[in-house]
Steps between C-alpha positions, in 0.01 A plus 500: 500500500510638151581205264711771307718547775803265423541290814892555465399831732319227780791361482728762547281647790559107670855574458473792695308370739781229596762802532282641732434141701890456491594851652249418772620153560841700511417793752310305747700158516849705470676400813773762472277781460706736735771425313771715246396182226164425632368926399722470191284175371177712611601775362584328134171300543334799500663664207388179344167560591509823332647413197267228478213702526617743235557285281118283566305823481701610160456167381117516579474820317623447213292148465233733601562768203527211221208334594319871485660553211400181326178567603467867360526323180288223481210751567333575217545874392183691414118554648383162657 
C-alpha cells in the first residue's frame, strides 16, 4: 500500500465491506423471504448496497485524484 494513500479510504472500503456482510446475513437468514415485507427489506437492502457502493468508489476516487495530485507536485519540474 502506498503510504500516501490516507488510510481513511481502507477504512471506508471496511465500511463497505460490512454493508455487504449485513445484506447477506439479511437475504440468506430472512425467514419471510416469500413474503410482501420480507422482498420489501431485500429489495431496500439492495438499494443500500448500491448506494453504498457509489458512494465507496466516489470516495476512492477522489482520495485517489488528491493523492495524484499531491504527487504531480512534489516532482521536481525539469530534466532529471
Amino acid at each position: 500500500m502506498d503510504r500516501r494513500y490516507p488510510r481513511r479510504y481502507v477504512y471506508l472500503f471496511a465500511l463497505f465491506l460490512l454493508v455487504l456482510v449485513g445484506y447477506l446475513v439479511l437475504i440468506f437468514n430472512d425467514p419471510a423471504a416469500g413474503t410482501r415485507e420480507g422482498v420489501l427489506a431485500q429489495v431496500i437492502g439492495q438499494k443500500v448496497v448500491v448506494y453504498a457502493c457509489v458512494l465507496s468508489v466516489l470516495a476512492q476516487s477522489v482520495g485517489a485524484r488528491r493523492v495524484l495530485r499531491q504527487s504531480a507536485q512534489d516532482r521536481p519540474v525539469g530534466p532529471a
